[in-house]
C-alpha positions as CSV (number, residue, x, y, z in Angstrom):
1,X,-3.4,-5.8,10.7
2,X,-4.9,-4.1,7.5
3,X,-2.7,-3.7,4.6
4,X,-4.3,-0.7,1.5
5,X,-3.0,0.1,-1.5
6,X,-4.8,2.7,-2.6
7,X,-4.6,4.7,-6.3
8,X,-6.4,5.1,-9.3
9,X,-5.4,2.4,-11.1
10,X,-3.4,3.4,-13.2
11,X,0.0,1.0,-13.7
12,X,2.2,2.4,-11.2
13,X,-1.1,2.0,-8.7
14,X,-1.0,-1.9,-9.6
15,X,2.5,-2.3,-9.1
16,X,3.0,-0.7,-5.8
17,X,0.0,-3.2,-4.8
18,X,1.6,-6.6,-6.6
19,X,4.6,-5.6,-4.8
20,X,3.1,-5.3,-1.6
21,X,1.3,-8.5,-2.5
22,X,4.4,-10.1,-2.8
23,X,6.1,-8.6,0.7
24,X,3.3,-10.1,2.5
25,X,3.5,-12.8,1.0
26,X,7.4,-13.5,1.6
27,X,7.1,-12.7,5.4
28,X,4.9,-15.2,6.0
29,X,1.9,-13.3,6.5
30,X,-2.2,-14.2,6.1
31,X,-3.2,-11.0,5.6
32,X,-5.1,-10.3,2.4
33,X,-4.0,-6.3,0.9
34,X,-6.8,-4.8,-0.1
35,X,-6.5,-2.6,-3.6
36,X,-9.2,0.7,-3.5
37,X,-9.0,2.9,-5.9
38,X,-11.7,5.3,-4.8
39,X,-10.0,8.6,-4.8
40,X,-12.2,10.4,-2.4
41,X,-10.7,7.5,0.2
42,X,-7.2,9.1,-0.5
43,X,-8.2,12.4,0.5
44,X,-9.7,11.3,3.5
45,X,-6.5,10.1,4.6
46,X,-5.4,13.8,3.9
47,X,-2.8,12.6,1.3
48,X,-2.7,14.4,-2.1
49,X,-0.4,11.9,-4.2
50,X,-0.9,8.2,-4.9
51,X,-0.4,5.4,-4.8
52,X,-0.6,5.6,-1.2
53,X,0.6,2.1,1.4
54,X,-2.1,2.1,4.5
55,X,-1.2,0.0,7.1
56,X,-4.6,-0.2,9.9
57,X,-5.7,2.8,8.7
58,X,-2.7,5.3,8.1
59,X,-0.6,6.3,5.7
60,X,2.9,5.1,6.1
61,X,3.9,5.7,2.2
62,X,3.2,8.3,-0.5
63,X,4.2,7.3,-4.2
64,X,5.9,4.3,-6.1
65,X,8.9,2.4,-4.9
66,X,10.0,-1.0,-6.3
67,X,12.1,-1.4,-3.2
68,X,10.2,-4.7,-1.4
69,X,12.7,-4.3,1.5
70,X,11.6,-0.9,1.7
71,X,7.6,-1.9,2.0
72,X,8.5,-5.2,4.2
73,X,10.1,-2.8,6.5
74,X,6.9,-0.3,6.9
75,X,4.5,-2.9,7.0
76,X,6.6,-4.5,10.3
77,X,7.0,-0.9,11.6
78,X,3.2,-0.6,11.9
């Protein structure tokens, strides 16, 4: 599985991906998130508002959430 956070790295960017850090983290999980913060990657996906939560490839989350349950919940949906 392939876990992105991807923004521009600005605050709300870095805490959507320390949150996600930590959801991984909690469920037991080995798999590293990987931070980008190219925007032109963002696009590609066809999204227009960041930070964006990738999961193999796809969006599954525009914008910021604090909610970890929330994030734990997409990444095991994917």
């Amino acid at each position: 599985m392939k876990i992105q956070v991807l923004g521009s790295g600005c605050p709300t960017c870095k805490k959507l991906y320390e949150i996600t850090q930590k959801a991984v983290s909690e469920m037991g999980m080995k798999e590293k998130v990987e931070y980008i913060t190219d925007i032109s990657k963002i696009v590609e996906m066809g999204v227009m508002q960041s930070p964006v939560l990738a999961v193999d490839g796809k969006p599954v989350m525009t914008g910021n959430t604090s909610d970890i349950k929330k994030i734990k919940s997409l990444i095991k949906g994917n």
